[in-house]
PQR file with spaces between the fields and no chain letter, atoms N, CA, C, O and H, PARSE charges and radii, in Angstrom:
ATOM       1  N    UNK     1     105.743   90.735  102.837 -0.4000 1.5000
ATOM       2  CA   UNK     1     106.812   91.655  103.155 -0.0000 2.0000
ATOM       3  C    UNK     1     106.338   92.746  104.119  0.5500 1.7000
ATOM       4  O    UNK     1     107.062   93.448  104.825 -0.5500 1.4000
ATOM       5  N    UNK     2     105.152   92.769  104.040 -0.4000 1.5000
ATOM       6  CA   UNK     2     104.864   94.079  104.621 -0.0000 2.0000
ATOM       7  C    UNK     2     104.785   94.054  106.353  0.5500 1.7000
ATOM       8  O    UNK     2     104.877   94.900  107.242 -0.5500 1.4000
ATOM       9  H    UNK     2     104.565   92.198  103.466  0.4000 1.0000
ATOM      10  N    UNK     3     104.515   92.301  106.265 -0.4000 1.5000
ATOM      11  CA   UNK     3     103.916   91.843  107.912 -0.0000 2.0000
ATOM      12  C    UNK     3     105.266   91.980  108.673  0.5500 1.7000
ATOM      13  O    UNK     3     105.112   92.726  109.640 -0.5500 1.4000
ATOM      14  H    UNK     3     104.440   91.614  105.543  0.4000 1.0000
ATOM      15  N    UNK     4     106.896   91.377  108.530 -0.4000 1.5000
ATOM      16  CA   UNK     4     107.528   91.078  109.178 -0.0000 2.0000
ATOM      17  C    UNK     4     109.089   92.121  108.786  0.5500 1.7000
ATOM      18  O    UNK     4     110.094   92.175  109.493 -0.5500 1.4000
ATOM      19  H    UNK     4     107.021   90.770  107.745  0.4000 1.0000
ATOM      20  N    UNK     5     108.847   92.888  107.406 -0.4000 1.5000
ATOM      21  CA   UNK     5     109.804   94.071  107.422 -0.0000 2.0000
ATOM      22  C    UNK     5     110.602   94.997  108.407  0.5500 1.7000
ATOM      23  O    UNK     5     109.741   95.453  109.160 -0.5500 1.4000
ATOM      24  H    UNK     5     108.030   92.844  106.831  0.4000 1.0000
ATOM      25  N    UNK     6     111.766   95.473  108.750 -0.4000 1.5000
ATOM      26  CA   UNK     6     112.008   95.918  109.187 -0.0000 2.0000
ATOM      27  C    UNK     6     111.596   97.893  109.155  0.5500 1.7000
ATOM      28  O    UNK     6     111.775   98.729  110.040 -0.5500 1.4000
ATOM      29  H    UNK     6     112.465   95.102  108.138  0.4000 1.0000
ATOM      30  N    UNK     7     111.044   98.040  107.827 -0.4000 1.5000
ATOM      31  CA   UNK     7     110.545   99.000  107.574 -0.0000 2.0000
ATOM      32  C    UNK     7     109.663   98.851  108.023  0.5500 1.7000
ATOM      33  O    UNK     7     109.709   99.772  108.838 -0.5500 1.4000
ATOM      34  H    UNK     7     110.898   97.361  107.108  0.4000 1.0000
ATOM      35  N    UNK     8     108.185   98.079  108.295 -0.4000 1.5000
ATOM      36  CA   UNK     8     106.655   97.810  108.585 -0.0000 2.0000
ATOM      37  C    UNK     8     107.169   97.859  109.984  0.5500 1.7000
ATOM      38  O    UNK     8     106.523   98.798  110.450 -0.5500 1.4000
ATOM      39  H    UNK     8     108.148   97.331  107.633  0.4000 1.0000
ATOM      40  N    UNK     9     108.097   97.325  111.125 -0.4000 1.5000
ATOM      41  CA   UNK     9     108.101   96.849  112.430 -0.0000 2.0000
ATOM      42  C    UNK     9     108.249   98.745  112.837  0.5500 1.7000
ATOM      43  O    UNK     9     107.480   99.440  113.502 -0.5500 1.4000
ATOM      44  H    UNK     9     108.622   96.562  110.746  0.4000 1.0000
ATOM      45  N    UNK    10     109.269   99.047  112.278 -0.4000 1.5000
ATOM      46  CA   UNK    10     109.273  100.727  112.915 -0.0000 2.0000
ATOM      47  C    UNK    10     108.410  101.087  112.544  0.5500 1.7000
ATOM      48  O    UNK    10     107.797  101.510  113.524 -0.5500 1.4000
ATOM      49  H    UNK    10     109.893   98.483  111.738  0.4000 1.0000
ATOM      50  N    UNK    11     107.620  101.302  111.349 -0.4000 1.5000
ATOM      51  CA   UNK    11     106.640  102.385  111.186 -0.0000 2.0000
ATOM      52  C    UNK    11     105.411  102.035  112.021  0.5500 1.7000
ATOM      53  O    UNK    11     104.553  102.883  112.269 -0.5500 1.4000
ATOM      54  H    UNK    11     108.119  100.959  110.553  0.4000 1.0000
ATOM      55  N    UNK    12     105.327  100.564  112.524 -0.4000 1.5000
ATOM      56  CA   UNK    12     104.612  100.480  113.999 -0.0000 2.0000
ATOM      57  C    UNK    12     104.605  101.057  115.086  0.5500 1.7000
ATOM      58  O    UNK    12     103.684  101.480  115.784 -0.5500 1.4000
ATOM      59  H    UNK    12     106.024   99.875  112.323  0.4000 1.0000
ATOM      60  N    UNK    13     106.474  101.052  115.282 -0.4000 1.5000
ATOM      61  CA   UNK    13     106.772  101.495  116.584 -0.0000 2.0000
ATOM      62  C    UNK    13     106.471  103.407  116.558  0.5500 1.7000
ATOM      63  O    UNK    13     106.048  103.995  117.553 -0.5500 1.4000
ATOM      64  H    UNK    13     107.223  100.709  114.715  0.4000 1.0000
ATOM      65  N    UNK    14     106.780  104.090  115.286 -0.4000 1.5000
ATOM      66  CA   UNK    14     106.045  105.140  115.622 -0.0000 2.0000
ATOM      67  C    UNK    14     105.104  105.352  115.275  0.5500 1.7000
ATOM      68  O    UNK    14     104.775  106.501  115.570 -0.5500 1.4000
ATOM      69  H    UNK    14     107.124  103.613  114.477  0.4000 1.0000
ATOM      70  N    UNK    15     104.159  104.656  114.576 -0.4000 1.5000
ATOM      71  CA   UNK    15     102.909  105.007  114.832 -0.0000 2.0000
ATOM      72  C    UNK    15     101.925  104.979  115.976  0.5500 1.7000
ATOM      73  O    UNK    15     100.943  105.697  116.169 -0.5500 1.4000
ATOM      74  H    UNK    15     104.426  103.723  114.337  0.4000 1.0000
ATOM      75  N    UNK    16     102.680  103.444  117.081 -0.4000 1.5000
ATOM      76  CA   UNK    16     102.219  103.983  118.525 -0.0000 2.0000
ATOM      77  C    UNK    16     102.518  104.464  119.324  0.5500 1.7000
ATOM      78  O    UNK    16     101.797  104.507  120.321 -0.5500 1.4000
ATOM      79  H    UNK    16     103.478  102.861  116.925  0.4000 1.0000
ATOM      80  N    UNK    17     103.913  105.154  119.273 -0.4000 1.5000
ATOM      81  CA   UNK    17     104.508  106.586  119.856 -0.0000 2.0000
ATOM      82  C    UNK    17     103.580  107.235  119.586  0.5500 1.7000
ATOM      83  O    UNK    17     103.380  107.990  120.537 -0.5500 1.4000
ATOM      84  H    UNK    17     104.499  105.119  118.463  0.4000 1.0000
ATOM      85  N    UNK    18     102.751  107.416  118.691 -0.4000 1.5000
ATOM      86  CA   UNK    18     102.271  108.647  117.829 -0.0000 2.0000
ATOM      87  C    UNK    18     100.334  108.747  118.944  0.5500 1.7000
ATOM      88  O    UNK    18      99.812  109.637  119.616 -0.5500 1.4000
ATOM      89  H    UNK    18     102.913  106.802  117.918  0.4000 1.0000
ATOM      90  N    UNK    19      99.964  107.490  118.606 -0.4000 1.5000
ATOM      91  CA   UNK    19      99.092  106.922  119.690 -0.0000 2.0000
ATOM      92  C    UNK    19      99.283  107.340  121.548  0.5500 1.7000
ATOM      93  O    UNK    19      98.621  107.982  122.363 -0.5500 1.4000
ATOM      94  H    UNK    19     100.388  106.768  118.060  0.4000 1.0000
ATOM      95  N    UNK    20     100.225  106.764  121.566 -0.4000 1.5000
ATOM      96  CA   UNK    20     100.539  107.106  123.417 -0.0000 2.0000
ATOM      97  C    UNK    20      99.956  108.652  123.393  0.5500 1.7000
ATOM      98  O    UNK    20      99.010  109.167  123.989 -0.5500 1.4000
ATOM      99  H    UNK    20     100.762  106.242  120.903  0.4000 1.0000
ATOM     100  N    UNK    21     100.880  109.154  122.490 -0.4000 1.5000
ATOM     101  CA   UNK    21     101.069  110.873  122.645 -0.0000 2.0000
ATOM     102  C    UNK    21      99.619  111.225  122.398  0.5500 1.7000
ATOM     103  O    UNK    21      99.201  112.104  123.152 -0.5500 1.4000
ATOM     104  H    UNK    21     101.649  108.736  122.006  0.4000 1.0000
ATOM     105  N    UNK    22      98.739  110.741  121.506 -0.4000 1.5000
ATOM     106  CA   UNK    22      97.149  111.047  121.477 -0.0000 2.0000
ATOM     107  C    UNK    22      96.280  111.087  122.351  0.5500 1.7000
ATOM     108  O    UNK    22      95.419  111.836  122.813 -0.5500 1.4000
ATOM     109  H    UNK    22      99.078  110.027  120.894  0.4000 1.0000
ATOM     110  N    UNK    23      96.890  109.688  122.520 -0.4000 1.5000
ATOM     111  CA   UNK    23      95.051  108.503  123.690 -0.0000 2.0000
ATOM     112  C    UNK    23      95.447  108.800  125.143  0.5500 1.7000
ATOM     113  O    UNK    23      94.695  109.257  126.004 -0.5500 1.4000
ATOM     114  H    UNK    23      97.589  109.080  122.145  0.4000 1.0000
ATOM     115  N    UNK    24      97.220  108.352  125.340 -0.4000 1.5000
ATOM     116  CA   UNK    24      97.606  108.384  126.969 -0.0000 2.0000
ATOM     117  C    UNK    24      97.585  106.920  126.850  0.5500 1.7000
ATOM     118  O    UNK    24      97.573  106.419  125.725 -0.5500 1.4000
ATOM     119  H    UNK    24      97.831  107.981  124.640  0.4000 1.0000
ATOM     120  N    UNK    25      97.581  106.214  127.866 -0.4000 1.5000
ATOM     121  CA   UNK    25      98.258  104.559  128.436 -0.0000 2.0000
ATOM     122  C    UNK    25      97.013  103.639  128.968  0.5500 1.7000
ATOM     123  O    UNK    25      97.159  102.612  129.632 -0.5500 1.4000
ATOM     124  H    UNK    25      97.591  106.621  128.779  0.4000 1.0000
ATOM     125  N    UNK    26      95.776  104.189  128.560 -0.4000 1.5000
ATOM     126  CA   UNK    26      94.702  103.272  129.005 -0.0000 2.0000
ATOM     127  C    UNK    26      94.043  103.033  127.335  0.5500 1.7000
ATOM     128  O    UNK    26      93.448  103.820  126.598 -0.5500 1.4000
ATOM     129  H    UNK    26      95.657  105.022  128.021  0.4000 1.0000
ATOM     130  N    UNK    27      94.457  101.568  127.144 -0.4000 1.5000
ATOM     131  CA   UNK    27      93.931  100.582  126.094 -0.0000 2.0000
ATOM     132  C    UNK    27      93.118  100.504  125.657  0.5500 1.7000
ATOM     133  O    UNK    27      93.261   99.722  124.718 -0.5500 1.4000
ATOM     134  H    UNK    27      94.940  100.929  127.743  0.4000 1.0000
ATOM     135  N    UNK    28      91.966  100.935  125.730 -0.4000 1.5000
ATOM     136  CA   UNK    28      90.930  101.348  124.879 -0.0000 2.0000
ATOM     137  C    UNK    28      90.742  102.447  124.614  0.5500 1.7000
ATOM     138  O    UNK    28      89.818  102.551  123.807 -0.5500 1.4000
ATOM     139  H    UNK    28      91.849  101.570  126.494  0.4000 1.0000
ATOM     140  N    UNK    29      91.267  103.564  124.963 -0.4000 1.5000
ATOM     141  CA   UNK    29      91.597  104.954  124.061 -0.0000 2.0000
ATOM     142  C    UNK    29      92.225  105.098  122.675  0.5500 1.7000
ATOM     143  O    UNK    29      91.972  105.717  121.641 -0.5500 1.4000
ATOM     144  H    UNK    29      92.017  103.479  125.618  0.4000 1.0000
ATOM     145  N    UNK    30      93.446  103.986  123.255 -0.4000 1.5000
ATOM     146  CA   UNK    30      94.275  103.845  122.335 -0.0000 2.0000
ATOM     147  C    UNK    30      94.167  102.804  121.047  0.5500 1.7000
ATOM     148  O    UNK    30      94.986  102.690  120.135 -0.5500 1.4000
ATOM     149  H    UNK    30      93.651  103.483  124.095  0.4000 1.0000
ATOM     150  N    UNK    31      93.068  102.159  121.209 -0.4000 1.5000
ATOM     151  CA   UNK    31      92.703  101.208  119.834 -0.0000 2.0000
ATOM     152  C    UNK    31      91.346  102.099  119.288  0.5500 1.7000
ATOM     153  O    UNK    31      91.018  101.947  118.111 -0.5500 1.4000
ATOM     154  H    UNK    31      92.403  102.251  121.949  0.4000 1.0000
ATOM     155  N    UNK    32      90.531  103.070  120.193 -0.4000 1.5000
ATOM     156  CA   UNK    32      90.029  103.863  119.307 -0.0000 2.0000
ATOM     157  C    UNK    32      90.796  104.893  118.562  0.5500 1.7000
ATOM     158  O    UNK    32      90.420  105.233  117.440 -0.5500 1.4000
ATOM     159  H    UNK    32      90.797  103.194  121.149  0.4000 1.0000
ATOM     160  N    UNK    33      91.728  105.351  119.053 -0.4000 1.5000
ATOM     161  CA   UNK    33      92.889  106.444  118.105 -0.0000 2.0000
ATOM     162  C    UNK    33      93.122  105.622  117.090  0.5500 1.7000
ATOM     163  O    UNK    33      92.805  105.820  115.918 -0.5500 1.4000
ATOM     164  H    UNK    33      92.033  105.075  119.964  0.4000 1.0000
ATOM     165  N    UNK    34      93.731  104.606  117.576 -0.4000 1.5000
ATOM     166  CA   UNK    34      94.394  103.791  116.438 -0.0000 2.0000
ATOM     167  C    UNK    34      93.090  103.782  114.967  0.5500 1.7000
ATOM     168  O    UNK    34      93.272  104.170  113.813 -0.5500 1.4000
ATOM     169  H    UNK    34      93.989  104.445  118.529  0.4000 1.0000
ATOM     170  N    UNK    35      92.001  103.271  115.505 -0.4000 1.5000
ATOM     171  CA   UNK    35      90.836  102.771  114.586 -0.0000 2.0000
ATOM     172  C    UNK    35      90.893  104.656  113.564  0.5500 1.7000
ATOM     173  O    UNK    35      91.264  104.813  112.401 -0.5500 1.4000
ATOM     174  H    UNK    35      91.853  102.955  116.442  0.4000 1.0000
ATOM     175  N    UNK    36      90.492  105.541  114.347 -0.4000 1.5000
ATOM     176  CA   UNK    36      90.680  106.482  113.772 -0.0000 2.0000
ATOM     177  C    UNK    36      91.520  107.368  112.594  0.5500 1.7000
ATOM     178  O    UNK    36      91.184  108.036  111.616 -0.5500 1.4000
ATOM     179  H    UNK    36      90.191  105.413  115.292  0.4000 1.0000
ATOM     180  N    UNK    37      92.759  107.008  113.217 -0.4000 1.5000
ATOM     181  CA   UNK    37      93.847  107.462  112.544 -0.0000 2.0000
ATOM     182  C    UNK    37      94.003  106.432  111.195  0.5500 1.7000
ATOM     183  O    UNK    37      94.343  106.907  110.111 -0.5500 1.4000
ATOM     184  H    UNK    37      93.032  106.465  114.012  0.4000 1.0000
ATOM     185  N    UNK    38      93.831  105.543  111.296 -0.4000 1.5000
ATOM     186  CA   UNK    38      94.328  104.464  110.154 -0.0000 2.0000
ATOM     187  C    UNK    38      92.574  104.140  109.312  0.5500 1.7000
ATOM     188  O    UNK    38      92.457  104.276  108.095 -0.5500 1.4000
ATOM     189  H    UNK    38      93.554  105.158  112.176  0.4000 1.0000
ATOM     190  N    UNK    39      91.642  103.814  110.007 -0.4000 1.5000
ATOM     191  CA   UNK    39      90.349  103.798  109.149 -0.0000 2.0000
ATOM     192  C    UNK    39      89.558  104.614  108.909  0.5500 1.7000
ATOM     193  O    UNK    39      88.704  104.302  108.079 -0.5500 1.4000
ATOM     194  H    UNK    39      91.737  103.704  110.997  0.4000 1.0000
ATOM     195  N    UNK    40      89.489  106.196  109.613 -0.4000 1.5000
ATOM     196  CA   UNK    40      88.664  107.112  109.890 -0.0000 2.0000
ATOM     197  C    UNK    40      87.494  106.891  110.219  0.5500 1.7000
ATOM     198  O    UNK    40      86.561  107.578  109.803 -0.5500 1.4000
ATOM     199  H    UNK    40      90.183  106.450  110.287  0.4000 1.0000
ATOM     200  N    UNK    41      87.307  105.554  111.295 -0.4000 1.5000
ATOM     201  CA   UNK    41      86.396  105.408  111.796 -0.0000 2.0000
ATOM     202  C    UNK    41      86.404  104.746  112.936  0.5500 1.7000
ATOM     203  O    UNK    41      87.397  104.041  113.117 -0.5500 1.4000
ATOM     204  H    UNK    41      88.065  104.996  111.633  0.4000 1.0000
ATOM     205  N    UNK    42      85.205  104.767  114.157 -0.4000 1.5000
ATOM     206  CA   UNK    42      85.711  104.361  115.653 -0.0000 2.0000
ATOM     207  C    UNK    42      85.622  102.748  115.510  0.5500 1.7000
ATOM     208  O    UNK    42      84.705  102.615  114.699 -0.5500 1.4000
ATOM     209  H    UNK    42      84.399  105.339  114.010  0.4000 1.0000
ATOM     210  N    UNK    43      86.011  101.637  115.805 -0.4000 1.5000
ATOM     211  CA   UNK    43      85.897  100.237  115.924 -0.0000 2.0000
ATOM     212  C    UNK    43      84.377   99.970  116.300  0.5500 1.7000
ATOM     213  O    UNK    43      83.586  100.821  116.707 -0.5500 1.4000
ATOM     214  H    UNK    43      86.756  101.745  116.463  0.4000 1.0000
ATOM     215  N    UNK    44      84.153   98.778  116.110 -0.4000 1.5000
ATOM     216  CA   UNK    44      83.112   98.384  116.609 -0.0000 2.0000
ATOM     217  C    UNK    44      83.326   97.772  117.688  0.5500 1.7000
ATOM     218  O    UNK    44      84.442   97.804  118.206 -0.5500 1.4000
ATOM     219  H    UNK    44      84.796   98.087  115.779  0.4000 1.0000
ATOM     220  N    UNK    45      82.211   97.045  118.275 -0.4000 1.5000
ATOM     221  CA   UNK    45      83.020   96.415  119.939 -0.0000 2.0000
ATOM     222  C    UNK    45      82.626   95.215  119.834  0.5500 1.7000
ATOM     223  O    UNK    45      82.025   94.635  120.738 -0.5500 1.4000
ATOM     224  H    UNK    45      81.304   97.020  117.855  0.4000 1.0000
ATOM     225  N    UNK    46      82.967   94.607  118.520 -0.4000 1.5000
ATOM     226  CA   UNK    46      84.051   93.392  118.429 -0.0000 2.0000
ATOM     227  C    UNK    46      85.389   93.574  118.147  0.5500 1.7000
ATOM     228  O    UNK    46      86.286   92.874  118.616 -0.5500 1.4000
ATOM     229  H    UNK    46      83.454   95.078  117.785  0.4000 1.0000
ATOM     230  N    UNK    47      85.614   94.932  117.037 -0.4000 1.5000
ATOM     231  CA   UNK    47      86.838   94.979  117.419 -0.0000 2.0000
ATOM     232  C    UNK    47      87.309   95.805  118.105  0.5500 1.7000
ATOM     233  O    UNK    47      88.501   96.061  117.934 -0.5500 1.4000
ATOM     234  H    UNK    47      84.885   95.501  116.656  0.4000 1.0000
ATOM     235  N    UNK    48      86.653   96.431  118.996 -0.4000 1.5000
ATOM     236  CA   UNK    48      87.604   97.058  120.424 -0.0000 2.0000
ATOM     237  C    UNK    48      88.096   96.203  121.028  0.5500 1.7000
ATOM     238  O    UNK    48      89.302   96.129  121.264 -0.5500 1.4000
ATOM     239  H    UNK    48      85.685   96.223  119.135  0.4000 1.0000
ATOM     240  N    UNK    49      86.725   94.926  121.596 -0.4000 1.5000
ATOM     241  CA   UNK    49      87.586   94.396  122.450 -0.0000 2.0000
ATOM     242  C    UNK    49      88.726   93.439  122.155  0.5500 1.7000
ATOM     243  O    UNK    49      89.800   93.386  122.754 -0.5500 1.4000
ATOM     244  H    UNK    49      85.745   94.986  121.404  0.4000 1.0000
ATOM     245  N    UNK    50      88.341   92.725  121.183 -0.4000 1.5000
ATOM     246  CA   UNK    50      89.816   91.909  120.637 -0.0000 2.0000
ATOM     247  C    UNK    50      91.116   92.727  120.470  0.5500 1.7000
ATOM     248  O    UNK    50      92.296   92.441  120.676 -0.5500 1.4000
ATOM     249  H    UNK    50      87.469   92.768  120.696  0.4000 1.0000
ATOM     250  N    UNK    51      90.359   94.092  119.926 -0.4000 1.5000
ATOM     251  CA   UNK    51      92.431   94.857  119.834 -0.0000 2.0000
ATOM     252  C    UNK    51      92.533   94.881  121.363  0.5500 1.7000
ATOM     253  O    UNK    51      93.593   94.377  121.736 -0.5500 1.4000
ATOM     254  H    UNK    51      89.401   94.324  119.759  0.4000 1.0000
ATOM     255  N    UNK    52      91.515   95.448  122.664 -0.4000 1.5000
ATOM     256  CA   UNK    52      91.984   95.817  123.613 -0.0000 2.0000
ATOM     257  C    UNK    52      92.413   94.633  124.289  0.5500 1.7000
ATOM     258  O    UNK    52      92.937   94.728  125.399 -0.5500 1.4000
ATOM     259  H    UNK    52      90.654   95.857  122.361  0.4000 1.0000
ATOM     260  N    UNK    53      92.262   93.645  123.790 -0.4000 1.5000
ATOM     261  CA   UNK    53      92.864   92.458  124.699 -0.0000 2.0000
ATOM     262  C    UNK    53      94.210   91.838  123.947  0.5500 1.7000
ATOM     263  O    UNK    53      94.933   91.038  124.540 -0.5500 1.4000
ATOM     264  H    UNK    53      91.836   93.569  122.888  0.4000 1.0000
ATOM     265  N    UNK    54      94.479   92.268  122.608 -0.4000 1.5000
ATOM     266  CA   UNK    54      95.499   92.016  121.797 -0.0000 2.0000
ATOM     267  C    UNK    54      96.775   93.264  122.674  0.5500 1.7000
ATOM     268  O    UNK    54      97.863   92.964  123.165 -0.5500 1.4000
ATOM     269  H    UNK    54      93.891   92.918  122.126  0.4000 1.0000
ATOM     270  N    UNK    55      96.258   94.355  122.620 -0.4000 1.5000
ATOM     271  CA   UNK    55      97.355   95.467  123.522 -0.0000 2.0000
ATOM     272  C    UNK    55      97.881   94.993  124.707  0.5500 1.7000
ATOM     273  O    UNK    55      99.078   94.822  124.940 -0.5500 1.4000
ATOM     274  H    UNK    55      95.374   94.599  122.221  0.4000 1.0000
ATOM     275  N    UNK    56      96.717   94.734  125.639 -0.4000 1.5000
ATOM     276  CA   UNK    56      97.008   94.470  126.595 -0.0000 2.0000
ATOM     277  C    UNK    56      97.969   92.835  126.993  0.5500 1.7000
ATOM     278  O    UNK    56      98.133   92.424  128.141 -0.5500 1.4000
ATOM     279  H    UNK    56      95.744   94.873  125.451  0.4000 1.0000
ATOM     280  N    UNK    57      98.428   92.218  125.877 -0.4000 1.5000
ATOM     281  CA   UNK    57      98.203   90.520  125.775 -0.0000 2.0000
ATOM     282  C    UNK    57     100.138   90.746  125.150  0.5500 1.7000
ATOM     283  O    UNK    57     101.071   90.130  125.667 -0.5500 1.4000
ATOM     284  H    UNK    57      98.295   92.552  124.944  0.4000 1.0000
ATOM     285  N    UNK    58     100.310   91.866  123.852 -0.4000 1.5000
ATOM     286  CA   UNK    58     101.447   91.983  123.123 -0.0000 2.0000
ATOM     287  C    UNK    58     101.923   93.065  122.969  0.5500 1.7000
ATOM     288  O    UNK    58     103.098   93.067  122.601 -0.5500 1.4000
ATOM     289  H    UNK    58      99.552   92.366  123.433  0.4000 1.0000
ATOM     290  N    UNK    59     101.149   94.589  123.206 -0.4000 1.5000
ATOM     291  CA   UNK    59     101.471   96.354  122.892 -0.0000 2.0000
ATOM     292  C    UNK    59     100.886   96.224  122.124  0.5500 1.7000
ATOM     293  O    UNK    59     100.512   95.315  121.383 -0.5500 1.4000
ATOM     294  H    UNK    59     100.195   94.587  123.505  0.4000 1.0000
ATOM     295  N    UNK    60     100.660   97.939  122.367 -0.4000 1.5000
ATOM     296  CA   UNK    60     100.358   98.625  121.388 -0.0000 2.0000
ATOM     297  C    UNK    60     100.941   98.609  119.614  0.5500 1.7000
ATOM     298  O    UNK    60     100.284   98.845  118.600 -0.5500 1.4000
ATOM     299  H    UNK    60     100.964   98.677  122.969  0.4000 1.0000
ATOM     300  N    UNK    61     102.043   98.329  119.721 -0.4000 1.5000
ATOM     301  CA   UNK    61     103.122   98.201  118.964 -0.0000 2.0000
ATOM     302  C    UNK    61     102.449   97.340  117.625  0.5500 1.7000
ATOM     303  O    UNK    61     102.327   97.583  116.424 -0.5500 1.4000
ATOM     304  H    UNK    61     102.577   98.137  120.545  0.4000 1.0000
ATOM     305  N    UNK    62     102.007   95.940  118.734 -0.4000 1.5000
ATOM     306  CA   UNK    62     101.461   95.229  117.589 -0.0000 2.0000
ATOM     307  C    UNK    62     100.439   94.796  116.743  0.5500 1.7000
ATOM     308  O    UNK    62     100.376   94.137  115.706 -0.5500 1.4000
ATOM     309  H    UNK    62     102.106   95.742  119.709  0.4000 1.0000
ATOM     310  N    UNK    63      99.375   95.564  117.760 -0.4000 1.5000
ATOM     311  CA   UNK    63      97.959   96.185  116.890 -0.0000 2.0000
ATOM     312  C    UNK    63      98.343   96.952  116.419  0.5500 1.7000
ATOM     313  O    UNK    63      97.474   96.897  115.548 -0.5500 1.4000
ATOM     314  H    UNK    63      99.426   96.100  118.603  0.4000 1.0000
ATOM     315  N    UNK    64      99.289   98.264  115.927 -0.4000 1.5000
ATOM     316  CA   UNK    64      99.406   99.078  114.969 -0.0000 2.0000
ATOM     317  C    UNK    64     100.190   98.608  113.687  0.5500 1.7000
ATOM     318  O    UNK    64      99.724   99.169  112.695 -0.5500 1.4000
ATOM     319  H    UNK    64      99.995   98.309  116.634  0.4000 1.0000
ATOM     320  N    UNK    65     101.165   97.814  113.407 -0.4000 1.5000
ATOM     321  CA   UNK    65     101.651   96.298  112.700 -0.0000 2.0000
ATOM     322  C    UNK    65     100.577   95.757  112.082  0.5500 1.7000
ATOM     323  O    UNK    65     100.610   95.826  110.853 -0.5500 1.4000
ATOM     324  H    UNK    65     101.544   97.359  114.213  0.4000 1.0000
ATOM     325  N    UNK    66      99.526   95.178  112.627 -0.4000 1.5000
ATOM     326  CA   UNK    66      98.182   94.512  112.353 -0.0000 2.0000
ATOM     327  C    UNK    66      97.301   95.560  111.663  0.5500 1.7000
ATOM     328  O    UNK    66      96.794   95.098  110.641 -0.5500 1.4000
ATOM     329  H    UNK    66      99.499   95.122  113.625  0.4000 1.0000
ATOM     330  N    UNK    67      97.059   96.484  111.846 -0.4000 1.5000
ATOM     331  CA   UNK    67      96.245   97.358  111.581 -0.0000 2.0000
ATOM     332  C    UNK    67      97.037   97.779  110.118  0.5500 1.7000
ATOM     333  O    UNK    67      96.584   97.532  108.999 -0.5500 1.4000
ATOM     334  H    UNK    67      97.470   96.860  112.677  0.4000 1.0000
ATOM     335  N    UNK    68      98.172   98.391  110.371 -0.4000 1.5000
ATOM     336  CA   UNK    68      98.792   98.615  109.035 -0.0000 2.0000
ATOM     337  C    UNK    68      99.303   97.726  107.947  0.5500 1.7000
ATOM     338  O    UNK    68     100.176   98.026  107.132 -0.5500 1.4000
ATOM     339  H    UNK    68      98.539   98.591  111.279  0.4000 1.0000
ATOM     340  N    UNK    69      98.592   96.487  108.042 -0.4000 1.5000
ATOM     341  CA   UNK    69      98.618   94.860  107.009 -0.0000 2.0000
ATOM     342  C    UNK    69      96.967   94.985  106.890  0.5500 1.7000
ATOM     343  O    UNK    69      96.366   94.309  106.055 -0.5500 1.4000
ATOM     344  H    UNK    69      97.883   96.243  108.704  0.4000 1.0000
ATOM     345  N    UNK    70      96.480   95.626  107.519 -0.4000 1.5000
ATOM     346  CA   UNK    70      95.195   95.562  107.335 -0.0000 2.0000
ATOM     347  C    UNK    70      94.504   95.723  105.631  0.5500 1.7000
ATOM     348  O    UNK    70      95.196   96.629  105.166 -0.5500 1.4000
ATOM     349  H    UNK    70      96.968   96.175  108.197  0.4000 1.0000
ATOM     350  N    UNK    71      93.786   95.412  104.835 -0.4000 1.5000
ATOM     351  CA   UNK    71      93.104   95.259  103.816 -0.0000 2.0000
ATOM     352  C    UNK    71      92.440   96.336  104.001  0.5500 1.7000
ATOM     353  O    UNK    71      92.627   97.097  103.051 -0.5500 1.4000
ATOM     354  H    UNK    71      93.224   94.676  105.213  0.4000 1.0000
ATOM     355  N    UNK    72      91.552   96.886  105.000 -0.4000 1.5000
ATOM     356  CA   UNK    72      91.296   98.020  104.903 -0.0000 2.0000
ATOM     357  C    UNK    72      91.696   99.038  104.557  0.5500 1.7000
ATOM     358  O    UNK    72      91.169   99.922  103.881 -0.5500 1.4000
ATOM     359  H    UNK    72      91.401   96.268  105.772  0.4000 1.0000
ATOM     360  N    UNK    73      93.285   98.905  105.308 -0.4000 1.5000
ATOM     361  CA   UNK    73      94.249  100.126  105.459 -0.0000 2.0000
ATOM     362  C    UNK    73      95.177  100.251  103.724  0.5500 1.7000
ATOM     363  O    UNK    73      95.511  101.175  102.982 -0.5500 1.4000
ATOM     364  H    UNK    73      93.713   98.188  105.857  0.4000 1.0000
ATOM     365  N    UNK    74      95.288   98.802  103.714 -0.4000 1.5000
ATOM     366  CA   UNK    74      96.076   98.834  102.257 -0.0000 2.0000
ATOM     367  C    UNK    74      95.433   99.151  101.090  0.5500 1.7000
ATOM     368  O    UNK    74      95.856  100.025  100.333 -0.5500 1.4000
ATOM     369  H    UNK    74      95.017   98.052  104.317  0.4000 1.0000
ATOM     370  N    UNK    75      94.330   98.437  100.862 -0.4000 1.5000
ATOM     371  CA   UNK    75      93.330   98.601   99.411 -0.0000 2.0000
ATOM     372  C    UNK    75      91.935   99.980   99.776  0.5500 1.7000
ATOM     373  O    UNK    75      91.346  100.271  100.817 -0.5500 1.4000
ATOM     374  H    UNK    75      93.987   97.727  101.477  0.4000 1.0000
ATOM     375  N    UNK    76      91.859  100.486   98.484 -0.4000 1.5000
ATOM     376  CA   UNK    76      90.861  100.999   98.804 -0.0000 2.0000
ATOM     377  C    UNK    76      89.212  100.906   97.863  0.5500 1.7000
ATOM     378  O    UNK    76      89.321  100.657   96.662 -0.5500 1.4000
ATOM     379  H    UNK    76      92.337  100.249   97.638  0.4000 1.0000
ATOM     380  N    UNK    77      88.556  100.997   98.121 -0.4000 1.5000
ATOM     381  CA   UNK    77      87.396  100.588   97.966 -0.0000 2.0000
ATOM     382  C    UNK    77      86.850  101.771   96.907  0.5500 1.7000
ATOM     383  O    UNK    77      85.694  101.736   96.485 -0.5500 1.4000
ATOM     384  H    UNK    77      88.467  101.200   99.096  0.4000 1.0000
């Protein structure tokens, strides 16, 4: 439910409103905000570059979707 909700699809869309307004429009700013804001920590660069080629490939929109189904993001340790 959480992947394809109409509640989960907006709280994407502003969470990378929320992103733009942080990082600005160059794609690897913006998957380190993202990494930040949602894990409190910077990506590694395996996953920089896969989100930055996932942004650049589908939006921002839908690495923040992904990120917020994330196991990281959902469970906590």
């Amino acid at each position: 439910n959480l992947l394809n909700s109409n509640f989960m699809l907006q709280q994407a869309g502003y969470f990378a409103e929320r992103v733009v307004t942080d990082a600005g429009k160059e794609p690897a700013a913006q998957v380190k905000r993202v990494f930040a804001l949602a894990f409190q920590r910077p990506p590694s660069d395996k996953e920089l570059s896969a989100a930055t080629k996932l942004v650049k490939e589908h939006g921002l929109a839908a690495l923040c979707r992904a990120v917020l189904n994330a196991n990281e993001f959902v469970f906590l340790d």
